[in-house]
C-alpha distance (Angstrom), angle and dihedral (degrees) to the residues before:
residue distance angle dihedral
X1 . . .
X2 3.74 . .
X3 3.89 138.1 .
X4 4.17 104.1 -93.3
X5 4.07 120.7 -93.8
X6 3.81 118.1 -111.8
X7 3.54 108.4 -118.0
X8 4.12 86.9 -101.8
X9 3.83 92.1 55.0
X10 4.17 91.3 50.4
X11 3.59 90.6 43.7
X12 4.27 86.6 60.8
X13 3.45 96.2 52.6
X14 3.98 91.9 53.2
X15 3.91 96.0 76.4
X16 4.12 83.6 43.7
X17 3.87 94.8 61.8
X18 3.69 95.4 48.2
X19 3.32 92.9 57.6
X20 3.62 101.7 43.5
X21 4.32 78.9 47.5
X22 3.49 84.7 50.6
X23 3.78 104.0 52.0
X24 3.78 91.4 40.9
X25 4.01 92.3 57.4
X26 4.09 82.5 49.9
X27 3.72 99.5 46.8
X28 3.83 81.8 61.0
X29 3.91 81.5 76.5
X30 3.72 91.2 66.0
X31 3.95 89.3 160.0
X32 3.18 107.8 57.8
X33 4.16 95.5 49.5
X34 3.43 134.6 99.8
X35 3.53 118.7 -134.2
X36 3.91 90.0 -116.0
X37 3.60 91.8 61.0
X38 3.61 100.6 38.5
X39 3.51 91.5 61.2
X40 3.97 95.1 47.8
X41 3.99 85.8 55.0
X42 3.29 89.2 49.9
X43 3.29 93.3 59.4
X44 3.60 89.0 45.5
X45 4.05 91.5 58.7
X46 3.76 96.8 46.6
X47 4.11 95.4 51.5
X48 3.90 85.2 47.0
X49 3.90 91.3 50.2
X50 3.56 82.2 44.8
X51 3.42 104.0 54.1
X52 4.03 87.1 37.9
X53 3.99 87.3 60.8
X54 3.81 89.6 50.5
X55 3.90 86.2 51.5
X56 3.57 94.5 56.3
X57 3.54 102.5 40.8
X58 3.62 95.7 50.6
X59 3.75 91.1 50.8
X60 4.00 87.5 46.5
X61 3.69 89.1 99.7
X62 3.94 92.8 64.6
X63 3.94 85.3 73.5
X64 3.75 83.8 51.6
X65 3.68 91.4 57.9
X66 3.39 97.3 55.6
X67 3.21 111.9 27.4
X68 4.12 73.1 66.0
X69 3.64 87.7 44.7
X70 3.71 89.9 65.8
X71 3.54 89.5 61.2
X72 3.94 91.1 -98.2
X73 3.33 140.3 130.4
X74 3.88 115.4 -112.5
X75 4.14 93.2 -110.8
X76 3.77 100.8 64.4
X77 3.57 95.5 130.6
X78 3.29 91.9 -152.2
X79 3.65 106.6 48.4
X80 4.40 89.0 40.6
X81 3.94 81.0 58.5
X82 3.36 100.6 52.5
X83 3.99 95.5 40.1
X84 4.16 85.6 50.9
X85 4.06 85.7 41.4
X86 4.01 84.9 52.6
X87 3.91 92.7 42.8
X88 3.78 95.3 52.4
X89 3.86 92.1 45.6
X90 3.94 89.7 49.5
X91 4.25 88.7 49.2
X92 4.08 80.7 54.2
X93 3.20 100.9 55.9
X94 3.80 106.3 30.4
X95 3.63 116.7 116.6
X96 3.56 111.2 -158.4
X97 3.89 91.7 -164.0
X98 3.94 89.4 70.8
X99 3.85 87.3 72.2
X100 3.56 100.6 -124.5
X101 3.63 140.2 126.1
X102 3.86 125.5 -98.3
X103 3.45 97.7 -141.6
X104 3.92 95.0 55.5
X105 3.35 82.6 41.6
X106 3.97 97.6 53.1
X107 3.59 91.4 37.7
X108 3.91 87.2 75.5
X109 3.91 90.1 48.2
X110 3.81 94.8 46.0
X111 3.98 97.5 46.1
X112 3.85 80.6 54.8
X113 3.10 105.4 58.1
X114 3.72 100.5 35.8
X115 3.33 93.6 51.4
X116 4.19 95.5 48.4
X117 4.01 76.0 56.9
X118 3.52 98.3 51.4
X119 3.62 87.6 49.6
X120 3.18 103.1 48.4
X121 3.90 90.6 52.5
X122 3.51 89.9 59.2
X123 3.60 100.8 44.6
X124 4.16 96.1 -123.7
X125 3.64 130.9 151.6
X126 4.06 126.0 -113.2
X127 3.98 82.6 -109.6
X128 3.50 90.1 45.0
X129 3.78 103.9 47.6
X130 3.74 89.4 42.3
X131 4.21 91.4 62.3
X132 3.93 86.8 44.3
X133 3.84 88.5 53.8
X134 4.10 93.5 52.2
X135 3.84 90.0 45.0
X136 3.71 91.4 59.4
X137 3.62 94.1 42.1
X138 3.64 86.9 57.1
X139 3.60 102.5 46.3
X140 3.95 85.6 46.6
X141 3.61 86.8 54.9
X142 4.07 90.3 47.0
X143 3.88 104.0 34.7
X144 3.69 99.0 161.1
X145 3.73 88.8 44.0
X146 4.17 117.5 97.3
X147 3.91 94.6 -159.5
X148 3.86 122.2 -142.6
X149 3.91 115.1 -132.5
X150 4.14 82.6 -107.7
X151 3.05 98.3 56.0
X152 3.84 90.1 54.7
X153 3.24 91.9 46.8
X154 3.57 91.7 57.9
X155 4.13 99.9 40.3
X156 3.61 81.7 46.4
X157 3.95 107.2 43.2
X158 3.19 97.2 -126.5
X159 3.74 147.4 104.9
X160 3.95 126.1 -68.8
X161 4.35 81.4 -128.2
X162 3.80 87.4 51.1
X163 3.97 100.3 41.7
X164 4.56 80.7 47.1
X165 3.86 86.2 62.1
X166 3.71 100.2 37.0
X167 3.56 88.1 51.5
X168 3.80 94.3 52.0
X169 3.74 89.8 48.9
X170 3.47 94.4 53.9
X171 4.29 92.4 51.6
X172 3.68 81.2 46.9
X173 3.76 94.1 57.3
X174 3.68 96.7 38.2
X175 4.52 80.8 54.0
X176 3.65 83.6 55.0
X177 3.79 101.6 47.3
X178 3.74 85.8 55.7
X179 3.74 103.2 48.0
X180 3.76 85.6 45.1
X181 4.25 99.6 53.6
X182 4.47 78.6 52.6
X183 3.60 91.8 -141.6
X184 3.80 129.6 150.9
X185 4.02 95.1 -134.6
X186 3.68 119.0 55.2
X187 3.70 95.6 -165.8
X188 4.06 84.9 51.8
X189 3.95 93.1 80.3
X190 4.08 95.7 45.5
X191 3.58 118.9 101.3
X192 3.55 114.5 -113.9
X193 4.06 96.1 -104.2
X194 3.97 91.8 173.6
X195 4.04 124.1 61.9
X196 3.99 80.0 -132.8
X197 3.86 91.2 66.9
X198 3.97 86.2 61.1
X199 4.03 135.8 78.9
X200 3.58 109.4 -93.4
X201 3.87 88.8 -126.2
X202 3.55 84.1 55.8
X203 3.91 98.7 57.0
X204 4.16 92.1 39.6
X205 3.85 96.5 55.7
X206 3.91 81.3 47.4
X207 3.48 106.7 51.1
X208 3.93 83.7 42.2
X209 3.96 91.3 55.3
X210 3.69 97.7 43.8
X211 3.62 107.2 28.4
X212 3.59 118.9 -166.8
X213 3.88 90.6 -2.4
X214 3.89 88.5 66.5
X215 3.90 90.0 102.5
X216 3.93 95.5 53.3
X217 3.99 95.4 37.2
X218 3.96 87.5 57.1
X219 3.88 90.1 44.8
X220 3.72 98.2 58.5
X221 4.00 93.1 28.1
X222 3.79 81.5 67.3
X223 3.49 109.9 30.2
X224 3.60 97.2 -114.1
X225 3.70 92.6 128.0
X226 3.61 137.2 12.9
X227 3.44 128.9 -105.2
X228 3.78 94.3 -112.9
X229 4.08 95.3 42.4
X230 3.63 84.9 45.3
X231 4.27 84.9 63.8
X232 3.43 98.9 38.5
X233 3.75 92.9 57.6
X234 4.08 87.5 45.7
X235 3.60 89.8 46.7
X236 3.57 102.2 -120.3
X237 3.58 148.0 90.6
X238 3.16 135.3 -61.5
X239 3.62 103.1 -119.6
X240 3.57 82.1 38.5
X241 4.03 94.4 62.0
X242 4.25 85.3 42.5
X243 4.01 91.3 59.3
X244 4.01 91.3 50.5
X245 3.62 93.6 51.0
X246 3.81 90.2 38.9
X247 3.72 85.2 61.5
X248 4.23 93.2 39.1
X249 4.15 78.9 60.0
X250 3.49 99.9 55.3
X251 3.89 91.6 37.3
X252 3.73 82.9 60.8
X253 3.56 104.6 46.1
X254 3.66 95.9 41.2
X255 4.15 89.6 57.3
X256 3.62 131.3 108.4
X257 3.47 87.8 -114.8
X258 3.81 101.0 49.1
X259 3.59 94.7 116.9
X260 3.73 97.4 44.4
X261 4.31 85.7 48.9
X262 3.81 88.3 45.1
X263 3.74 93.2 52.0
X264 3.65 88.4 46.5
X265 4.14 101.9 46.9
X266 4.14 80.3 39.7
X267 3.95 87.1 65.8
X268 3.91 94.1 41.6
């Protein structure tokens, strides 16, 4: 597993994979090559595996995230497969000519596959597992909120009875993350959704890296809000928000303390 690309460093390894995709579709043509040529293709197809293998592994840590995200530890066998399955399957089908990035683009992969594991663990329907995954998006998007089963209902469209079972599934779920990460202290595998939950040296060096984005950096470092709530309630875009946490990132891991605050989100 590998630090992430910047957007700049991704973009360079694009042109690389189509080649090396390119010279392994020709080297199918053994016949008709001379041995000149076959050699510089495959050249070709080993820098594009290459440079494919340095794609994936620096995007490994996306299955990380949510396999966490799921209230997991990263170590469910299970749920790591079927984040790597989605990863691989994303680096398959990924056209680089379409001009976008392979994370977003194995983000889509990744949350399918993990959650098709999670519900299959817990024995829930498509219907089912959808209305668990919109309650949790709304409580992330409300975390000091306890919600009523109306109000689910309501956020939720659906009725009071419904929003009652959803909301049982999803305790149930959250009761089977925790027996499943075996560990003595429940509260030990949460994510640290409050600034109160971390070190006070933590939160200082922080707020002194990212300024007055502190507040949004922490809410999608956690998962306590989307990236696209996290805008709205800013005011801005979208891609907007993204650059400003882009830069809170590289604020971060170009400070004296990086390795101290990578230790620290590494045990998180």
């Amino acid at each position: 597993m590998l630090a992430p690309l910047s957007p700049d460093a991704e973009r360079e390894l694009h042109p690389i994979i189509l080649r090396g995709r390119e010279a392994a579709d020709q080297l199918g043509d053994a016949d008709v090559l001379d041995r000149v040529e076959r050699r510089r293709l495959m050249r070709e197809r080993q820098l594009g595996q290459e440079a494919e293998s340095l794609l994936l592994r620096a995007t490994c840590g996306l299955v990380r995230t949510r396999v966490i995200e799921r209230g997991y530890r990263f170590g469910n066998e299970e749920l790591e497969a079927a984040g790597i399955e989605g990863l691989v399957n994303a680096l398959r089908r990924f056209d680089p000519e379409k001009s976008t990035r392979f994370s977003t683009y194995a983000n889509y992969w990744i949350m399918k596959l993990v959650n098709q594991a999670v519900q299959q663990q817990a024995g829930l329907s498509d219907g089912e597992m959808r209305r668990v995954l919109a309650l949790q998006k709304l409580e992330r998007s409300l975390p000091n909120k306890s919600l009523t089963k109306r109000e689910v209902a309501q956020h939720l469209g659906i009725s009071q009875l419904k929003a009652a079972e959803t909301m049982q599934m999803s305790r149930e779920l959250n009761s089977r993350r925790y027996e499943s990460a075996n560990v003595i202290d429940v509260a030990d595998v949460r994510q640290p959704s409050h600034t109160s939950d971390a070190p006070p040296w933590v939160i200082d060096e922080l707020r002194r890296l990212c300024g007055d984005d502190f507040d949004a950096f922490w809410q999608f470092t956690f998962k306590t809000m989307s990236m696209e709530e996290i805008a709205r309630a800013h005011g801005i875009s979208r891609q907007g928000m993204s650059k400003r946490i882009e830069r809170c990132r590289r604020a971060v891991r170009q400070s004296s303390e990086a390795l101290l605050l990578r230790r620290w989100f590494a045990q998180q």
